[in-house]
N, C-alpha and C positions, 0 to 999 in steps of 0.2 A: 504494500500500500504506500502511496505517495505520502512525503511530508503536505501538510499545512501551506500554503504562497497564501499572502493575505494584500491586497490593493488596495489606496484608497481613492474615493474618488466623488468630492465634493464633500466631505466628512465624516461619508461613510466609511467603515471598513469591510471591505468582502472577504471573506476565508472560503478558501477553495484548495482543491487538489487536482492534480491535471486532468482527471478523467471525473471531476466531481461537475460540482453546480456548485454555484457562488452563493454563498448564504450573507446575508445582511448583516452586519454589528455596527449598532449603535456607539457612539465616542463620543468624548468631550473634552474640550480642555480643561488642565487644572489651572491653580491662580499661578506653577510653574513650568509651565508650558507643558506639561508632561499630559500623553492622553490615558484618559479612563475606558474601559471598557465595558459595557452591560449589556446582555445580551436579550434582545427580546423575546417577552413571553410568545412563548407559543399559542397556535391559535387553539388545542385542546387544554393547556394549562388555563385560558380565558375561559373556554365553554364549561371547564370545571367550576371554574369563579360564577359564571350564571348560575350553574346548577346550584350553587351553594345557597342561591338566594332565595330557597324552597319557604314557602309559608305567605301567611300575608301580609301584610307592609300597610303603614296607616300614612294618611300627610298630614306632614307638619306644616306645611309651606308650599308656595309657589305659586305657577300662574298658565293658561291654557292661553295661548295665542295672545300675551298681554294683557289678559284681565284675571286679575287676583284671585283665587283659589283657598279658601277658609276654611283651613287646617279642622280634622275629625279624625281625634283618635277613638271613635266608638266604633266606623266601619269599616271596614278596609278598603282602601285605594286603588292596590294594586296583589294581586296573585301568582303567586310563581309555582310552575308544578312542574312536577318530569313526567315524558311520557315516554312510548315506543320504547320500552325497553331501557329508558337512559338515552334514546337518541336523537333527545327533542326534550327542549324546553318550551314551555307552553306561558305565555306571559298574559295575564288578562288586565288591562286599565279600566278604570274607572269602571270597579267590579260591581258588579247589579244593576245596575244603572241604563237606562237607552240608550246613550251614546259609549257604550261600552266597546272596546277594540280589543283585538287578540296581534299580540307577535310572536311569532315560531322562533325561536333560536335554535340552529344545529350545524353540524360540520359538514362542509360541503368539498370531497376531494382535498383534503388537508387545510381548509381556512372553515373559518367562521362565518356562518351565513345568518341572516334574516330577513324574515317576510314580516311585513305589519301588514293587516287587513282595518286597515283602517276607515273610521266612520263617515269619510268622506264618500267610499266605496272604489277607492281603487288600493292597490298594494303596493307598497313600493319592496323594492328588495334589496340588501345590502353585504357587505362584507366589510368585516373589522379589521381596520387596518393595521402591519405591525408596528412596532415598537416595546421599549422597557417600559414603559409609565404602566401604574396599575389598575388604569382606567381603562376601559374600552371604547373606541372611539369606531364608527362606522361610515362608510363613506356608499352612497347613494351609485347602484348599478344597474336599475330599470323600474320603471313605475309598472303595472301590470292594472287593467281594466281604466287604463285614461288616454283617449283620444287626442288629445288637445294638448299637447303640453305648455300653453299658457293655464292650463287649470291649476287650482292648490293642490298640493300633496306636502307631505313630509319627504326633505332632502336628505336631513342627517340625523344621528341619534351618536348621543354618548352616554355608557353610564359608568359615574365618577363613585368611588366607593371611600366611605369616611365611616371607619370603624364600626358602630351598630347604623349607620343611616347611610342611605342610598339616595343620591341623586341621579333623574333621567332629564336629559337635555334632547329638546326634539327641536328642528331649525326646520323651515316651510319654508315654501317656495311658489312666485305666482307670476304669472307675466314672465316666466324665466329669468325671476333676479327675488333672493332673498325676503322675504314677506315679513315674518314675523318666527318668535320662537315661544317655545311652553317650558317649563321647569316643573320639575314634581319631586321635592324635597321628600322622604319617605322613611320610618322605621318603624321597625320592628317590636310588637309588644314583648 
């Protein structure tokens, strides 16, 4: 087996072998010039972090497309479940409720995928993209049931994890430029 050749290029660093594939490494500098290494999580080490966040989740905060959101710790907010075996997570927002939404979280060919069936009525779908942060951040890779792509949808999603509470960050998109975003501040009883 070949040594390790590692390249960098624009700040990345690639570690490869001659017959490999070039895998990503995240760097940084120090305050003395010297670079740091961190390797990013994998996209099952992430789907494990979803799966973790089985149960219901109440809000403390936030806001639905810019208007305020008044926090209820009596009902649940948001629901997390596993299904298929382990090979899906099953996300329900604004649980009971009529404008209630479902996101699929699962692994798709070694990344991390999801589908939101959102209350608009189209899907958008995405994949998490890498890095070390221990957030997951998702980047927008086809709307599914929208004609018109000046219509709303949901562009982006990230969810940021702060020890018992969870935030979800949802960014929308109209007219094909930025529209509005939701925040849904969330924990755990």
């Amino acid at each position: 087996m070949n040594a390790p050749q590692t390249l960098c290029l624009f700040g990345i660093v690639f570690s490869f072998t001659v017959l490999g594939v070039l895998h990503p490494t995240l760097t940084s500098q120090t305050a003395f010039g010297q670079t740091s290494q961190t390797q990013p999580l994998d996209a099952q080490a992430r789907f494990e972090k979803i799966k973790s966040l089985k149960g219901d989740w109440y809000l403390i905060g936030g806001n639905q497309l810019g208007q305020e959101l008044e926090a209820n710790p009596d009902e649940p907010f948001v629901r997390y479940e596993i299904s298929a075996g382990g090979h899906c997570v099953i996300e329900k927002l604004f649980v009971g409720q009529p404008k209630e939404m479902t996101t699929i979280y699962h692994m798709d060919n070694g990344k991390l995928a999801m589908a939101h069936y959102c209350s608009l009525g189209n899907q958008p779908h995405m994949v998490a993209e890498e890095g070390s942060d221990p957030n997951i951040v998702f980047r927008l890779t086809k709307v599914g049931n929208m004609t018109d792509p000046n219509d709303l949808h949901i562009s982006s999603h990230s969810l940021v994890f702060n020890q018992d509470e969870l935030t979800a960050l949802w960014g929308a998109t109209k007219d094909q430029k930025a529209a509005s975003t939701s925040e849904f501040r969330v924990k755990r009883k």
